[in-house]
C-alpha positions as CSV (number, residue, x, y, z in Angstrom):
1,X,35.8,69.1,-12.7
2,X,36.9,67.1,-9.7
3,X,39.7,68.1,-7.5
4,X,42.9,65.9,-7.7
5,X,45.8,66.4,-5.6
6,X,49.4,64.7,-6.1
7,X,52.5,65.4,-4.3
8,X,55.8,64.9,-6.5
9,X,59.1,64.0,-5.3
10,X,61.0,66.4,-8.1
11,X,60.2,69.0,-10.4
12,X,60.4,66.1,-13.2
13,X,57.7,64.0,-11.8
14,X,55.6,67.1,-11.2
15,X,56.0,68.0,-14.5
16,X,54.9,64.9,-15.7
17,X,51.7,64.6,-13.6
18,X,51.0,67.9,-15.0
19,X,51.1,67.4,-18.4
20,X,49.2,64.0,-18.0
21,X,46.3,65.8,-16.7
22,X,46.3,68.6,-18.9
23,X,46.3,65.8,-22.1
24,X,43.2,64.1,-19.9
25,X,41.3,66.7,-20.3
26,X,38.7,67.4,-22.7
27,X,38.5,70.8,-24.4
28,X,35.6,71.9,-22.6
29,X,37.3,71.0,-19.9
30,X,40.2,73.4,-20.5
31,X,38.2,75.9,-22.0
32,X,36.5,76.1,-18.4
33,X,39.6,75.9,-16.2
34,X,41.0,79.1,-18.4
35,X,37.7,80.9,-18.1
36,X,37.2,80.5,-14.5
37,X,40.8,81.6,-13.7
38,X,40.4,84.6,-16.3
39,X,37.1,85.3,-13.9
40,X,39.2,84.9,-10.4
41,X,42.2,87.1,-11.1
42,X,40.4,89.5,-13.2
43,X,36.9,89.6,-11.8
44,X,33.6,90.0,-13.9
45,X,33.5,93.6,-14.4
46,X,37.1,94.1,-16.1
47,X,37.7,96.8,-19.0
48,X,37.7,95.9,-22.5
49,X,41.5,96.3,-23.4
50,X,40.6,96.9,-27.1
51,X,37.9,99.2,-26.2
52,X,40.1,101.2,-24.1
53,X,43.4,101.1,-27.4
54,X,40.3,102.5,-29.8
55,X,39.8,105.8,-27.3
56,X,43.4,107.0,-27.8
């Protein structure tokens, strides 16, 4: 995914960039971004929330 960068003059306009770029985007594409930010905040070796719901 190549790396855009836009600096807005309101919120409005921001807003507007964003949802440009999210609507350019494929669904692989998106798919991706989620799973690589899923990866960065949570790691790779995060619990299994359902596996830890069925031990109770």
């Amino acid at each position: 995914m190549e790396r855009v960068a836009n600096k807005a003059r309101s919120h409005a306009e921001a807003e507007a960039w964003d949802r440009r770029q999210r609507l350019a985007m494929s669904v692989l594409e998106r798919t991706s971004a989620a799973a690589e930010l899923r990866r960065r905040v949570f790691g790779n070796d995060h619990p299994d929330v359902r596996a830890w719901h069925r031990k109770k």
